[in-house]
N, C-alpha and C positions, 0 to 999 in steps of 0.2 A: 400682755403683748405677745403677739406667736410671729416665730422667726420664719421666713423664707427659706427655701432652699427645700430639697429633694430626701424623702424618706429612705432608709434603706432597701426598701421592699421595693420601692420607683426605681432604685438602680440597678437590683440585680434581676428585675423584668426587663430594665432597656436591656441589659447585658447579655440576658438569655433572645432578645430579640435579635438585637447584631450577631451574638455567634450563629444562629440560626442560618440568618441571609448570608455568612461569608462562609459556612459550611458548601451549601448550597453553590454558590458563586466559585466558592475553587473546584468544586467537583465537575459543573460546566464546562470551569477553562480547562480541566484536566482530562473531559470527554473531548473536546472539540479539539485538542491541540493531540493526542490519539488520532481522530479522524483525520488530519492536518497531515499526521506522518505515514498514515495510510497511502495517503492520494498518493502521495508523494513516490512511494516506493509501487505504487502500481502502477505507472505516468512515465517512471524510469523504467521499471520494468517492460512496459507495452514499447516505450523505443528501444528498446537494446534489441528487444523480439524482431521488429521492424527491420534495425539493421542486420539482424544475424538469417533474418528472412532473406532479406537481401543477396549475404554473401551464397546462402543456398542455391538462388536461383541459378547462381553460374558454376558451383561445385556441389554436386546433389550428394551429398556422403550422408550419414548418422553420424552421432558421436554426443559424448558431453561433454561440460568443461563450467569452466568458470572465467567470467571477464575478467578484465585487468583493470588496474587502480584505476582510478578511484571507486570504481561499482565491484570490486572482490565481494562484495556479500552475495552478489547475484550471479548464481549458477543457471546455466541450459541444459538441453536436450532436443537434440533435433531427431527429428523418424522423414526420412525418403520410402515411402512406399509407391506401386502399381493401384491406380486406380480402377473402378471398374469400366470405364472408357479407353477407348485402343487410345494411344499414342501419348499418354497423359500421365504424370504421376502426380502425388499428392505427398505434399511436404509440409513438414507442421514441427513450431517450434515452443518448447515449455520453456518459460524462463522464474525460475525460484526469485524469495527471498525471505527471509524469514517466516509466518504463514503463508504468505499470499503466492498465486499462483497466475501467469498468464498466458495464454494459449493461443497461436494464431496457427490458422490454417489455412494450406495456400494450393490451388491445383497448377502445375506448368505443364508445359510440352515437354517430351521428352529430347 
């Protein structure tokens, strides 16, 4: 009479199957959720740029700094230069955060 049921060589091949696919499966969520906190910090970082674009157009100075809470990881740097057009300057602001980097560039009337 031969009994039912699963060899040991049938288990520790499903075994090596599953760890395979959840190997696989966490290293996905752990790339996507990386890209996730990417966006996120260049998204924030591109509005703070925006507003600090902003406060330039009406006070043309340089300077750097850092925002205030809740965005403290993200530092700027703003440049006021002479563009090469009469009456024009060109204002441009970097705003950090850990690697990422973003830059906008702006020409106004002087």
């Amino acid at each position: 009479m031969k009994k039912a049921g699963f060899t040991l060589l049938e288990v520790l091949i499903s075994l090596a199957i599953i760890s395979g696919l959840l190997v696989t499966l966490i290293y996905t969520v752990n790339y996507h959720l990386s890209l996730v906190d990417r966006q996120e910090t260049v998204a924030v970082a591109t509005l703070l740029a925006k507003k600090k674009m902003t406060d330039l157009e009406s006070k043309k100075e340089s300077g750097k700094g850092a925002f205030e809470e809740p965005y403290s990881r993200y530092t700027y740097e703003t440049f006021v230069k002479d563009s090469p057009y009469a009456g024009i300057s060109e204002i441009m602001v970097v705003v950090r955060a850990g690697g990422e980097e973003v830059r906008l560039n702006e020409f106004v009337f002087k």
